[in-house]
N, C-alpha and C positions, 0 to 999 in steps of 0.2 A: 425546538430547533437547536441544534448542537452550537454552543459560541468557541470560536476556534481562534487562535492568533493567525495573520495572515500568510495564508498557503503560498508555495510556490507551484505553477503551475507542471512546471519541467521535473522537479518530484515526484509530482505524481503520476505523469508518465512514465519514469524509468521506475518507480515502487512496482505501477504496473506491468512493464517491460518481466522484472526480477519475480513479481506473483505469477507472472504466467508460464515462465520457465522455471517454476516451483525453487528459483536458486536464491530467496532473502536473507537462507540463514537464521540464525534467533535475532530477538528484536535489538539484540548489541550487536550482533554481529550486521545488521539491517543497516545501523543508523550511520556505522562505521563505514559501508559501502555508499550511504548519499551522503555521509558528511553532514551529520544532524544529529540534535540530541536522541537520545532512546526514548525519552518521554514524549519526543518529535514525531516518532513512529508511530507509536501510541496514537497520537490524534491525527496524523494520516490516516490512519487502518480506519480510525473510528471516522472519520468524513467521509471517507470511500465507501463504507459500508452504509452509514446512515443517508447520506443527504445525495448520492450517486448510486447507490441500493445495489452495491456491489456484494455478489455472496464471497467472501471473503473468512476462511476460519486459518487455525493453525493449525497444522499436521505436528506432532511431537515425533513422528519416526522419522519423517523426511527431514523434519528442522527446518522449517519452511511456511510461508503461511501459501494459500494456496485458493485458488476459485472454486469453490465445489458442485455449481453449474456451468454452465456455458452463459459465458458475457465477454462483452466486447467494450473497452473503451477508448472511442473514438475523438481525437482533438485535432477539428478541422481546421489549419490556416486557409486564410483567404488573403 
């Protein structure tokens, strides 16, 4: 199990928001756009992929990380 310092959850929406419209940028250019360190990104990417088994890689052409199947992630209020 991955040990992480604690997430915010609204991160990791708009991370997702910005992977699914392929526009993060590099991972400095990522951290600058939520306002987090770049080592921050770093364990973003690696929680979403490991422990929410997001297909998540990076594209070097687009500058971008990106989904490479189809996923959805859904955070229901009630």
């Amino acid at each position: 199990m991955l040990k992480l310092p604690k997430l915010d959850i609204r991160i990791i929406i708009r991370l997702d928001s910005l992977i699914t419209l392929e526009m993060t940028g590099s991972p400095k250019e990522l951290a600058s756009k939520l306002s987090i360190t770049e080592r921050s990104v770093y364990n973003y990417i690696a929680f979403m992929k490991q422990e929410l088994k997001a297909p998540i890689k990076y594209n070097y052409q687009r500058t971008s990380y990106l989904y490479f199947e189809d996923w959805d992630f859904k955070f229901n209020e009630k």
